[in-house]
C-alpha positions in Angstrom: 0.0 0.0 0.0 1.1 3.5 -1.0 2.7 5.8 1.7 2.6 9.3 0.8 5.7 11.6 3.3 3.9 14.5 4.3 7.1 15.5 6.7 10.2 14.6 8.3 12.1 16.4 10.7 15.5 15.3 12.7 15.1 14.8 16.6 17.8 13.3 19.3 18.9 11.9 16.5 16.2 10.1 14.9 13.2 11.1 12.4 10.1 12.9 13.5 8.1 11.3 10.3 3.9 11.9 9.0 2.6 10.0 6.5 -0.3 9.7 4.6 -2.3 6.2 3.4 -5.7 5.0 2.1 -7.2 3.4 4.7 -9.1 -0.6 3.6 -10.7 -0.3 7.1 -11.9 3.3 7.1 -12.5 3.7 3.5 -10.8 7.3 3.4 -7.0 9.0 3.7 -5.6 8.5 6.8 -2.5 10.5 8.2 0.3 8.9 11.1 2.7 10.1 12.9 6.2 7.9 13.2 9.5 8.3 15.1 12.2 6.4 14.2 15.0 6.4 16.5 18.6 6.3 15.5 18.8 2.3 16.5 16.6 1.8 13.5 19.3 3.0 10.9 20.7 -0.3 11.7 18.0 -2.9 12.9 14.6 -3.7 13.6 13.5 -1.8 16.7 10.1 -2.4 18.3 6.9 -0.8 18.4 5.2 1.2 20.4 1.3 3.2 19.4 0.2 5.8 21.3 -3.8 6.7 21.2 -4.5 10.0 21.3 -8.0 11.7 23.3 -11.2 13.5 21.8 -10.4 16.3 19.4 -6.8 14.7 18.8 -5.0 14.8 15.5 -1.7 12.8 14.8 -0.4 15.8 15.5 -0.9 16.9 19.4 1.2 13.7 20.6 4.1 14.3 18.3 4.2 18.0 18.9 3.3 18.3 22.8 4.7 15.4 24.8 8.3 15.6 25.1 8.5 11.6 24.2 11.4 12.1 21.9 14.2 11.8 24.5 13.4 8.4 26.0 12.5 6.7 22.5 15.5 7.7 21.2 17.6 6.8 24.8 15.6 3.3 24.6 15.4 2.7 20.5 11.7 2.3 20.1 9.6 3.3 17.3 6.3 5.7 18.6 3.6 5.3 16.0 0.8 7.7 16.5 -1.9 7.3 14.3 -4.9 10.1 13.9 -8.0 9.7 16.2 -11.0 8.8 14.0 -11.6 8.7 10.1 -11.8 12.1 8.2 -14.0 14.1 5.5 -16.2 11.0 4.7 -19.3 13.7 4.4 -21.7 11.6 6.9 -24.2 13.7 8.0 -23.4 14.5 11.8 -20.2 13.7 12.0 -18.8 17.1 12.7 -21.5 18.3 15.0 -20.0 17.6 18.3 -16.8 17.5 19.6 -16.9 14.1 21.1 -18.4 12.3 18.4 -17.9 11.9 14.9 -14.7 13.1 13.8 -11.8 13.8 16.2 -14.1 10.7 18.7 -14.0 7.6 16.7 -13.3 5.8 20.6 -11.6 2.8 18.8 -14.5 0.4 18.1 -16.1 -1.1 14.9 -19.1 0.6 14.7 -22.2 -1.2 13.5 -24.6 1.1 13.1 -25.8 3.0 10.4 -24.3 5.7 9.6 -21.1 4.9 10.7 -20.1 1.3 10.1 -18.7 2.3 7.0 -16.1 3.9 7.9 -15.5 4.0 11.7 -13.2 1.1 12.3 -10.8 2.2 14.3 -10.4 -0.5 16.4 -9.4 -3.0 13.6 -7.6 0.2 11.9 -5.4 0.1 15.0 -4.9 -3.3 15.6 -4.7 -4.7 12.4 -4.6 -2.9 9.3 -2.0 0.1 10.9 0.6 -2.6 12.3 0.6 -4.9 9.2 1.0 -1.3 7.3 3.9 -0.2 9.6 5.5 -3.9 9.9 5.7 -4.0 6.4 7.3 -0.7 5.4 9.5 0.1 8.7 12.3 -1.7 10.4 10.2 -2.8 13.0 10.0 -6.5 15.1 6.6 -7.6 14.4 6.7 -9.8 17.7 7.9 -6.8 19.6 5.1 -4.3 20.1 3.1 -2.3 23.1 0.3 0.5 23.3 -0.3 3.3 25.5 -2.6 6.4 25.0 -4.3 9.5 26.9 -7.8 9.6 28.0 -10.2 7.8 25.1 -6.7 6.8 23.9 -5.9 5.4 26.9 -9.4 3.5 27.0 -8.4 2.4 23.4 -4.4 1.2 24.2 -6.6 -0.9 27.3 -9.2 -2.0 25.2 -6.7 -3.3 22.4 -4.4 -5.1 25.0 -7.2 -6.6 26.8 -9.0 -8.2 24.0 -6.1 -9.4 22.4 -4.1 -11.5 25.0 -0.3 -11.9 23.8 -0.4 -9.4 21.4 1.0 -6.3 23.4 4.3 -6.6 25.5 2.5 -3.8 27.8 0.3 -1.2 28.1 -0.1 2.2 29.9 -2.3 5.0 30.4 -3.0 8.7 31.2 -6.5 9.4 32.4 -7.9 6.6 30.5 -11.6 6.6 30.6 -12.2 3.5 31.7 -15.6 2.0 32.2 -17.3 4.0 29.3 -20.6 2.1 29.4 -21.1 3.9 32.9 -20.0 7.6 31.7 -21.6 10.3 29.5 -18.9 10.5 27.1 -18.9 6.6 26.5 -22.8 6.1 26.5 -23.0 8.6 23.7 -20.2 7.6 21.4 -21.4 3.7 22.4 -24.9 4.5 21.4 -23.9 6.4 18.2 -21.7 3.8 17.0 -22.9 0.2 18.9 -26.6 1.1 18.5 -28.7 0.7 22.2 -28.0 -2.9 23.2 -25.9 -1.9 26.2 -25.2 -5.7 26.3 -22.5 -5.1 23.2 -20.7 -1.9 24.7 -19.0 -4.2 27.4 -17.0 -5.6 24.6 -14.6 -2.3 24.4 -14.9 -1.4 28.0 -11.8 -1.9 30.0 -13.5 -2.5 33.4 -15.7 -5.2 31.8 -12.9 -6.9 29.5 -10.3 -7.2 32.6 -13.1 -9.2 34.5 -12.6 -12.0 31.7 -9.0 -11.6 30.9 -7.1 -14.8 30.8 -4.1 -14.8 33.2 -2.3 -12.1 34.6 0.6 -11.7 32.1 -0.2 -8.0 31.5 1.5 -5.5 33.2 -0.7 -2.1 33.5 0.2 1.1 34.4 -2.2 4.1 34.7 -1.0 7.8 35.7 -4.3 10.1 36.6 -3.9 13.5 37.6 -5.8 14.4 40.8 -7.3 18.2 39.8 -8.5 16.5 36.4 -12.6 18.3 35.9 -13.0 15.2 33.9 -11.8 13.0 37.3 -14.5 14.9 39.2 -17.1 15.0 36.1 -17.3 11.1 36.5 -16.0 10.6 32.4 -12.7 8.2 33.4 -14.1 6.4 36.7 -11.0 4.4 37.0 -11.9 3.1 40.6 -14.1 0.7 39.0 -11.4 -0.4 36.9 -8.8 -1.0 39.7 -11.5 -3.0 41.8 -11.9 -5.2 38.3 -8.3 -5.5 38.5 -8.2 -6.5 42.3 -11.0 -9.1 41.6 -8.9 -10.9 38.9 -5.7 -10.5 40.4 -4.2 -8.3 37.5 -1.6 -5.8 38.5 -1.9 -2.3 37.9 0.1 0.0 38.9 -2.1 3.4 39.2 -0.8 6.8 40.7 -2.8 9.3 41.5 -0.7 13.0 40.6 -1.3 15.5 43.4 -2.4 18.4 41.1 -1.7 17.9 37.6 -5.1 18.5 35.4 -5.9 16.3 32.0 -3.5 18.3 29.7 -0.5 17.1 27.6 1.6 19.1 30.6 0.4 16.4 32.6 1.3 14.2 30.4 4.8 15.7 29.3 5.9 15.5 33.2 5.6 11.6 33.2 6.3 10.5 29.6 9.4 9.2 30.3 8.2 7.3 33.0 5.9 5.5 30.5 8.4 5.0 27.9 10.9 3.3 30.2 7.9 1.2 31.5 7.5 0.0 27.7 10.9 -0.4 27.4 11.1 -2.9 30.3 9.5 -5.4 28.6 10.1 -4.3 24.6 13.8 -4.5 25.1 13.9 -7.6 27.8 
């Protein structure tokens, strides 16, 4: 499949890349964002997607985070792909910020009209890695997934419902029991129809409960002066009590006050990377 460069710029030593693609899944143009550390000039690194929040473009990660540094130290590729499909002229799909475009929550949708074209969740577990395995000098048995708020419900969702296929998996302010919170009750409803019975699929707090083993080590950083904490959108509690049910670990910190912004999220990157790292590199 065709890979159009839209940019490249030199960072620690590596290549800040975006490229452009037509999507199978999505049936549009699709744009991702790609560091490739200096490591990669001479091997196959591996690979680690980030899933960015509501409103997100490839662009905010890349641009905001400060994740350079570390995946350059630790020689891992960041893919960051773009948040939902884009100008596919369905009617509503720009009406609302956390729906439609910039909210495609990383499900198959199966409701009209939306099924179409909002398939993020096989965009970002299938289609995007065979895309990236086949055209970067990646190990395909050597990948992990982290994201921010309905990113970090999607990096979850993805390594809970495919056991064995991430090394790990982190999370900032992941909103994580959607069938429970406005934001995920809407997007669910839009995209999943009204048989609350098929939401639990992409819920994290439902998923964990039938997780096989405990192989999968979780980490989850949630600032404490977050609105969207308070506004009961992420609800991880009910996540970490899943968790302490079946016995998988989690490690979840609670910042004393740091908000839902990427300067919450640029003060602990590192942290996250190295987590990755761990187990990418072992």
């Amino acid at each position: 499949m065709a890979l159009k460069q839209i940019s490249s710029n030199k960072c620690f030593g590596g290549l800040q890349k975006v490229f452009e693609h037509d999507s199978v899944e999505l049936n549009c143009k699709m744009k991702f964002a790609i560091y490739l550390p200096p490591k990669a000039e001479t091997g196959k690194c591996p690979a680690l997607y980030w899933l960015s929040g509501l409103t997100c473009t490839e662009q905010n990660f890349i641009s905001k985070s400060g994740y350079h540094q570390a995946a350059s130290e630790h020689g891992l590729v960041v893919i960051a792909p773009d948040t939902s499909p884009r100008g596919c002229n369905i009617k509503g799909e720009d009406e609302s910020w956390d729906f439609g475009t910039g909210a495609g929550f990383y499900v198959d949708a199966t409701e009209h009209p939306w099924k179409t074209n909002y398939r993020m969740y096989s965009y970002v577990t299938e289609e995007l890695p065979q895309l990236i395995n086949a055209n970067f000098p990646v190990d395909p048995q050597r990948m992990s997934i982290f994201g921010h708020s309905m990113g970090g419900h999607g990096a979850l969702i993805c390594a809970l419902k495919n056991p064995g296929k991430y090394k790990s998996v982190s999370a900032f302010a992941p909103i994580c029991n959607p069938v429970l919170c406005p934001w995920g009750k809407k997007a669910f409803s839009g995209y999943l129809g009204t048989d609350q019975s098929k939401w639990k699929a992409y819920d994290a707090t439902h998923l964990v409960k039938s997780f096989p083993g405990s192989q999968l080590d979780i980490l989850i950083d949630q600032g404490k002066d977050d609105q969207f904490l308070s506004d009961g959108q992420l609800l991880p509690d009910n996540f970490i009590a899943a968790c302490a049910e079946k016995k998988t670990p989690v490690v979840f910190r609670l910042q004393e006050g740091y908000d839902h912004s990427y300067y919450f999220i640029a003060t602990f990157i590192t942290d996250h990377i190295r987590h990755h790292a761990k187990y990418l590199n072992a």
